[in-house]
LUMNU-812810 format. One record per residue (C-alpha): residue number from 1; x, y, z. Coordinates in Angstrom, 1 decimal. Each point is the difference from the previous one (the first is absolute). Example, Ala and Ser with C-alpha at 12.3 -4.5 7.8 and 13.67 -1.06 7.14 Angstrom:
<kolkes>
> n | X | Y | Z
> 1 | 12.3 | -4.5 | 7.8
> 2 | 1.4 | 3.4 | -0.7
</kolkes>
This chain:
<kolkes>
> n | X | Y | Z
> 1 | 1.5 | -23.6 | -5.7
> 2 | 0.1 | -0.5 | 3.6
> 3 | -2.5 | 1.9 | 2.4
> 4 | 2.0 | 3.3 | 1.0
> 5 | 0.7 | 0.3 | 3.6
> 6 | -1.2 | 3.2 | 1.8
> 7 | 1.3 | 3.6 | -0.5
> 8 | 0.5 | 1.0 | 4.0
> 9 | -1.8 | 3.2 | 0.8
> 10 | 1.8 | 2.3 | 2.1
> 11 | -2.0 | 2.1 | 2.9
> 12 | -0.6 | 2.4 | -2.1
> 13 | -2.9 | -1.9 | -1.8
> 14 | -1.3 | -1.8 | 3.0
> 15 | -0.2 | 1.4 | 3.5
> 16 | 1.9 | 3.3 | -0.7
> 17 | -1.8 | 0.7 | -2.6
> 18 | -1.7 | 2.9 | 1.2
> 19 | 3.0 | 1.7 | -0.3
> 20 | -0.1 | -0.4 | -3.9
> 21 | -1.8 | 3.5 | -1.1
> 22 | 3.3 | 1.9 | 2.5
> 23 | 2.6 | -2.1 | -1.8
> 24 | -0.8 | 0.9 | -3.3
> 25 | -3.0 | 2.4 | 0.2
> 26 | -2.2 | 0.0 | -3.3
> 27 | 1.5 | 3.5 | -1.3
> 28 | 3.6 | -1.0 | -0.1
> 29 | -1.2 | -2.6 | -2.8
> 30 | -2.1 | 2.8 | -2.0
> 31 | 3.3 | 1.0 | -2.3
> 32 | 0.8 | -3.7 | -0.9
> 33 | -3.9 | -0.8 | -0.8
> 34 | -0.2 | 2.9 | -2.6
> 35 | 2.6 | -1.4 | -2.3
> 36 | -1.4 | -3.6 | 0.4
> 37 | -3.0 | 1.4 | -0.9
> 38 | 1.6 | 2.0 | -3.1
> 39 | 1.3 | -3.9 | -1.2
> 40 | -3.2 | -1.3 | 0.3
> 41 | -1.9 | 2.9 | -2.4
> 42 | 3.2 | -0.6 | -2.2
> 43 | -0.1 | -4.0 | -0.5
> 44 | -3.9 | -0.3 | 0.2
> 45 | -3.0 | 1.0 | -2.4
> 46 | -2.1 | 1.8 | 2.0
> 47 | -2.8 | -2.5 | -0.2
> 48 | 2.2 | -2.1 | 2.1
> 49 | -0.5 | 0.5 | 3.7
> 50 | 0.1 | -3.0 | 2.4
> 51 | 2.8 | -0.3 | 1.7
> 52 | 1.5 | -2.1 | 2.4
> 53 | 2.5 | 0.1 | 3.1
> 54 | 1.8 | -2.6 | 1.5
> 55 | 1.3 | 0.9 | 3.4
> 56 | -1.6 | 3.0 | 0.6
> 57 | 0.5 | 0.5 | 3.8
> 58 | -2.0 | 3.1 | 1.1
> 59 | -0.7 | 0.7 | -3.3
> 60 | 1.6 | 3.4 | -0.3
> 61 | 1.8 | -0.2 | -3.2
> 62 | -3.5 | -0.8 | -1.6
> 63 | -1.9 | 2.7 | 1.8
> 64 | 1.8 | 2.1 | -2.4
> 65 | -1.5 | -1.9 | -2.9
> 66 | -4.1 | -1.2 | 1.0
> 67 | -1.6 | 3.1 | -1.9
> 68 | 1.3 | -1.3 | -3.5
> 69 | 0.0 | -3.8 | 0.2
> 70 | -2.1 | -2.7 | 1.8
> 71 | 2.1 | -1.3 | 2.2
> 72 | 0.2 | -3.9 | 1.7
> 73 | 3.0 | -0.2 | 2.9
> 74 | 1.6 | -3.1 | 1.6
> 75 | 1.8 | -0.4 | 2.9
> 76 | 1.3 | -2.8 | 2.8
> 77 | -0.7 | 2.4 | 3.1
> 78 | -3.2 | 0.3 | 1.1
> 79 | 1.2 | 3.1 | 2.3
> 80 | 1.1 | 1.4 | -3.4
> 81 | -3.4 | -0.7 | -1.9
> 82 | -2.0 | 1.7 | 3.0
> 83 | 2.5 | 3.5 | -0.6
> 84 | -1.1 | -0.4 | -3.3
> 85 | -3.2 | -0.2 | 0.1
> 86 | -0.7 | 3.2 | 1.9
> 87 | 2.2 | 2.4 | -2.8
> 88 | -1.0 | -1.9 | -2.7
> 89 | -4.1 | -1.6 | 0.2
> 90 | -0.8 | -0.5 | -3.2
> 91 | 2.8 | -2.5 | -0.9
> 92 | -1.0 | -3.8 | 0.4
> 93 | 3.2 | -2.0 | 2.6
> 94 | 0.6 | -2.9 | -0.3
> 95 | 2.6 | -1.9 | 2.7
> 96 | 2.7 | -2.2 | -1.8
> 97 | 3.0 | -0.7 | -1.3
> 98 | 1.6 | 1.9 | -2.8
> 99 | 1.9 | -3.4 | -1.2
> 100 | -2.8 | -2.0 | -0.1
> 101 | -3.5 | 2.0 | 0.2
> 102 | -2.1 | -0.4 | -3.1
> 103 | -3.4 | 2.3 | -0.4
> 104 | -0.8 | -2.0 | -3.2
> 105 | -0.5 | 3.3 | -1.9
> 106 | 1.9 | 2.3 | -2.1
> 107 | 1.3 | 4.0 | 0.5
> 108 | 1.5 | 2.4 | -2.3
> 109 | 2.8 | 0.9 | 2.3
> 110 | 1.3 | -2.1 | 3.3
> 111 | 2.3 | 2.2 | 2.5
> 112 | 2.3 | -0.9 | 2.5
> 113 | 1.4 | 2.6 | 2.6
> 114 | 3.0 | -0.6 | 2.3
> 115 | -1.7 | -3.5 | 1.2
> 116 | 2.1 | -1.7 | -3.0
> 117 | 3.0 | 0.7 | 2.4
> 118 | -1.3 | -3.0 | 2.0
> 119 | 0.7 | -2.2 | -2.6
> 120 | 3.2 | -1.8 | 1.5
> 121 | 0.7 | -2.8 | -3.0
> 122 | -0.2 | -0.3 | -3.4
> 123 | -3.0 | -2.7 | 0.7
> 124 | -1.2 | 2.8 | 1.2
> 125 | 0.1 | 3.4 | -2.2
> 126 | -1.1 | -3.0 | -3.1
> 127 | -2.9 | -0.7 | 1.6
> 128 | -0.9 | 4.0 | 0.9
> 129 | 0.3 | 0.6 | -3.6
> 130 | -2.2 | -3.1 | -1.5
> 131 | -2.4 | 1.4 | 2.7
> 132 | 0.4 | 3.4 | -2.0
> 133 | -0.2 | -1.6 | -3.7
> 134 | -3.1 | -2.4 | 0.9
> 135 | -2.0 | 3.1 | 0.7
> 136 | 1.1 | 2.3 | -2.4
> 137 | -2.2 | 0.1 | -3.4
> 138 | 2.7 | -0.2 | -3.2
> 139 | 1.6 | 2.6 | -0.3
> 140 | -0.6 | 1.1 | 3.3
> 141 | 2.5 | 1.8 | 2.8
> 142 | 1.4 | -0.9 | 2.4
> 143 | 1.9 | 2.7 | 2.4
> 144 | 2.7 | -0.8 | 2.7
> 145 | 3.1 | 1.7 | 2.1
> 146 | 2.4 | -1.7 | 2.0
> 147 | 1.1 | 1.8 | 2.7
> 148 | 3.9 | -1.0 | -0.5
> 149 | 1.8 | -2.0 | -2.2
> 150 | 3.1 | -2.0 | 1.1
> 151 | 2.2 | 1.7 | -2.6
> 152 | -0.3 | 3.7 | 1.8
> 153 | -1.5 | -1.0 | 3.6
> 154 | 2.8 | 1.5 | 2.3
> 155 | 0.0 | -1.4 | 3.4
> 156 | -1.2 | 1.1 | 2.7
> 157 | -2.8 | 2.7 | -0.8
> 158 | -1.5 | 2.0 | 2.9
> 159 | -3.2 | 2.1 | 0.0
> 160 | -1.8 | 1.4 | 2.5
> 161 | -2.6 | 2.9 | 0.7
> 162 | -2.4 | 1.0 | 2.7
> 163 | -3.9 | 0.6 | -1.1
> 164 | -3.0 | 0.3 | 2.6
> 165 | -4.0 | 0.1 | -0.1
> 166 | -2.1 | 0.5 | 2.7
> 167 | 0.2 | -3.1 | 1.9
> 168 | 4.1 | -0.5 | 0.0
> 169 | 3.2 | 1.6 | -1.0
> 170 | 2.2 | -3.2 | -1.9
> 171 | 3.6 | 0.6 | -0.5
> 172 | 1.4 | -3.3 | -2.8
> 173 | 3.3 | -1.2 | -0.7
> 174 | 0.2 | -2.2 | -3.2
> 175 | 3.6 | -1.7 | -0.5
> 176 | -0.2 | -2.1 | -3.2
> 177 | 3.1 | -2.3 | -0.3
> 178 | 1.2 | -3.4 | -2.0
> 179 | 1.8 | -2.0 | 2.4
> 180 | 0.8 | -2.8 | -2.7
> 181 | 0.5 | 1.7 | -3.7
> 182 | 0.5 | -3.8 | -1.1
> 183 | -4.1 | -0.2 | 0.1
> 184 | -2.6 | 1.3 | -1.1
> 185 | -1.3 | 1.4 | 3.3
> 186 | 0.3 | 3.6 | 2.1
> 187 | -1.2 | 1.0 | 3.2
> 188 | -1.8 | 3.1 | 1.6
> 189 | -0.3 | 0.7 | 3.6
> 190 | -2.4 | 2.5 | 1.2
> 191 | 0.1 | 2.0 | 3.7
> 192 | -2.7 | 1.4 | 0.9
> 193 | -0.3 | 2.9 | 2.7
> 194 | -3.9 | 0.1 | 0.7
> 195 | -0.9 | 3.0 | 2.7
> 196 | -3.9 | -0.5 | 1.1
> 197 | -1.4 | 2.2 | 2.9
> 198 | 3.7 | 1.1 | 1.0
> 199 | 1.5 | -3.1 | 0.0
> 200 | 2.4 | -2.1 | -2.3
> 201 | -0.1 | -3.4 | -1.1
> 202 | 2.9 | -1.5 | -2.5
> 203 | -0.7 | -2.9 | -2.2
> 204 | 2.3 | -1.7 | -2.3
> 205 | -1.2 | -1.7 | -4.1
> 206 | 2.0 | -1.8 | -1.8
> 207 | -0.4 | -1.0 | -3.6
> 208 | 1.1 | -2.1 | -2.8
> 209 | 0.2 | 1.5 | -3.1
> 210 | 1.2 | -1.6 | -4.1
> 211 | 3.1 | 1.5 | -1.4
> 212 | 0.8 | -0.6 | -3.5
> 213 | 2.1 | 1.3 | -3.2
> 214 | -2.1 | 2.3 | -2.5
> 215 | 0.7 | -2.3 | -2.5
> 216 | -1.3 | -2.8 | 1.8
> 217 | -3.2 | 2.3 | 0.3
> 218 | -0.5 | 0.5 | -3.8
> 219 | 1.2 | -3.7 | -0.5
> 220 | -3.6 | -1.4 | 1.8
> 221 | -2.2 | 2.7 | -1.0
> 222 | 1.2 | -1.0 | -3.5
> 223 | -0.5 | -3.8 | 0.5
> 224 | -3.2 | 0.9 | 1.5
> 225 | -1.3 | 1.7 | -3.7
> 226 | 0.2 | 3.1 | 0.9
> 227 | 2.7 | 2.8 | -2.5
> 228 | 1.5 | 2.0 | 2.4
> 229 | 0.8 | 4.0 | 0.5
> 230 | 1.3 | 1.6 | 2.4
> 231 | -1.4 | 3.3 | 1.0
> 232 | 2.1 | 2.6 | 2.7
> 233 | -2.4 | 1.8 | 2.3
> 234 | 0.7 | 1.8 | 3.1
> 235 | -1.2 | -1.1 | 3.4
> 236 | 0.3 | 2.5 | 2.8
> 237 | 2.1 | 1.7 | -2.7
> 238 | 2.5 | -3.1 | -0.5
> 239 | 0.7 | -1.3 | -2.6
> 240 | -2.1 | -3.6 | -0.7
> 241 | -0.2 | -2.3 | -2.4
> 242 | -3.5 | -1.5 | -0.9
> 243 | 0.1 | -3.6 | -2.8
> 244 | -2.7 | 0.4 | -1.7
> 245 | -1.4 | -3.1 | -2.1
> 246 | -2.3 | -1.0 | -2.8
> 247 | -1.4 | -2.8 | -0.5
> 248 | 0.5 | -1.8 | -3.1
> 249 | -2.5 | -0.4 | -1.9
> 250 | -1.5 | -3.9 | -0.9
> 251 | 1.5 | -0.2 | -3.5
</kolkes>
């Protein structure tokens, strides 16, 4: 296998990444966290508590789950790992890749977020998940849920909200579209509306995003060892699908 080229990082991880906790402030992830958390108690004996998360970015998903499970986190953003160090001190970061990183040790359950959506090729999401299976004990779980799939994603998408602390009011647009279907890639655009001491400041993010079929999902989690089920949860009260995998056991 050829090295993989970079993922680019949008502004969101790098210099505007103070914005981060506005955009999608810790709460707004406490309904999704509970049901990950019920999966987890489901698939693992509860002896089994290491876990790992590729991709964590600020860490909020996982803040949900640190007071069960011992908890390792990696992540390409250095911006990112700093945000998730202050909410969440007791878990060891590490910086890296989640196609190629390797800890060279083994966890009962291995987590990826919404980073997976930066996946943009099939190189790509095959690597991510022989990441997952490397780390994972037999038998072991791995969790996962792509924001879209190309078989549903109706373009364009537009969110937007306005959310303040005490150093800025930040008003976001977020249109998600797929100029191309023919590939396997999407784009989201962010505007942001920043107002700091009276005055306004607009700054523009743009990023890359993978967009693939479900069953082409299930088809590389499968090649990768893992037996697939898919789990609905809510997410802000929509609807959301989770894969969940485990890894074959070494006859």
């Amino acid at each position: 296998m050829m090295e993989p080229k970079s993922i680019p990082q949008g502004r969101l991880y790098k210099d505007l990444a103070y914005l981060f906790p506005l955009v999608t402030p810790r709460e707004d992830y406490a309904e999704e966290a509970a049901q990950w958390l019920t999966i987890l108690h489901e698939k693992l004996d509860p002896t089994k508590n290491k876990i790992l998360e590729l991709g964590v970015g600020a860490g909020h998903n996982l803040s949900y789950l640190t007071g069960e499970f011992a908890a390792t986190a990696v992540d390409t953003s250095p911006e990112m790992l700093q945000l998730c160090k202050r909410l969440n001190p007791g878990v060891e970061l590490n910086q890296g890749d989640m196609r190629d990183i390797r800890l060279g040790r083994k966890f009962d359950a291995v987590l990826i977020h919404d980073a997976i959506v930066y996946m943009l090729s099939e190189d790509d999401l095959a690597r991510a998940f022989a990441t997952a299976a490397t780390h994972l004990e037999d038998g072991g779980i791995f969790i996962t849920g792509p924001d879209y799939y190309l078989d549903t994603f109706s373009s364009p998408r537009v969110e937007y909200c306005t959310r303040s602390d005490s150093a800025r009011e930040l008003t976001y647009v977020e249109y998600a579209y797929d100029p191309d279907p023919s590939d396997t890639t999407m784009e989201i655009i962010f505007s942001f509306f920043i107002c700091e001491q009276g005055r306004l400041r607009i700054e523009h993010d743009r990023h890359i995003t993978g967009l693939f079929r479900r069953a082409f999902w299930v088809k590389l989690m499968k090649k990768a060892g893992f037996r697939v089920e898919p789990r609905m949860i809510t997410a802000g009260g929509v609807p959301h699908e989770l894969l969940v995998g485990t890894l074959s056991k070494v006859p």
